[in-house]
C-alpha positions in Angstrom: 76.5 11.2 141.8 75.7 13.2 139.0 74.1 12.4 136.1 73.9 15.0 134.3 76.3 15.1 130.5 78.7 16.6 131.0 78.8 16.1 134.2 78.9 18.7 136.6 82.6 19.8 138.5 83.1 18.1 142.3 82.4 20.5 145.7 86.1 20.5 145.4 87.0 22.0 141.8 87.6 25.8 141.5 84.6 25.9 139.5 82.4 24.1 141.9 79.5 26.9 141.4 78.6 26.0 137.7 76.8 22.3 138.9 73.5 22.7 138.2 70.9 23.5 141.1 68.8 20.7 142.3 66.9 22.9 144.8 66.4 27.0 145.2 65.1 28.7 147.9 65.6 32.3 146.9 62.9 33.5 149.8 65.9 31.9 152.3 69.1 33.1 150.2 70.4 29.4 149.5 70.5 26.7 146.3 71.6 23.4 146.6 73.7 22.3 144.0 74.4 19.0 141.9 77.2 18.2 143.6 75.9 18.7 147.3 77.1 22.2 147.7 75.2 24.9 149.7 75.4 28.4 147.7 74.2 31.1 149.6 73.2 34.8 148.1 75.8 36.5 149.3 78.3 34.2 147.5 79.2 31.8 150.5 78.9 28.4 150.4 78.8 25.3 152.5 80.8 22.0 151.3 79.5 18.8 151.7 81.8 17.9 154.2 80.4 21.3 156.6 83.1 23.1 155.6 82.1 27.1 155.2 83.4 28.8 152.4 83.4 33.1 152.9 81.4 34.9 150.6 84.2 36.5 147.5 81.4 38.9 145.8 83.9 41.0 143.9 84.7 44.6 145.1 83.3 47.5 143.0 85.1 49.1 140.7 86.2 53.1 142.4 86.0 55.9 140.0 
């Protein structure tokens, strides 16, 4: 559970990404976050429940 004030959005709210990371290990791509999600670098994640979420880095902008 988190403790933090306020306290950080579930693994299953749209904004999931803003907890707060517990752990970071930039040298392997990953942070894990408050709420017991796996972020990856490349915008992926992994739910608690093993469910894989696909990276959704936005698409650069074409002049």
């Amino acid at each position: 559970m988190c403790t933090h004030t306020p306290p950080c959005p579930t693994a299953e709210s749209p904004d999931r990404e803003a907890a707060a990371v517990v752990a970071s290990h930039a040298e392997q791509g990953w942070s894990l976050l408050c709420n017991e999600l796996v972020l990856f670098e490349d915008t992926g994640a992994l739910l608690p429940n093993g469910e894989c979420v696909a990276p959704h880095r936005p698409l650069a902008a074409k002049d």
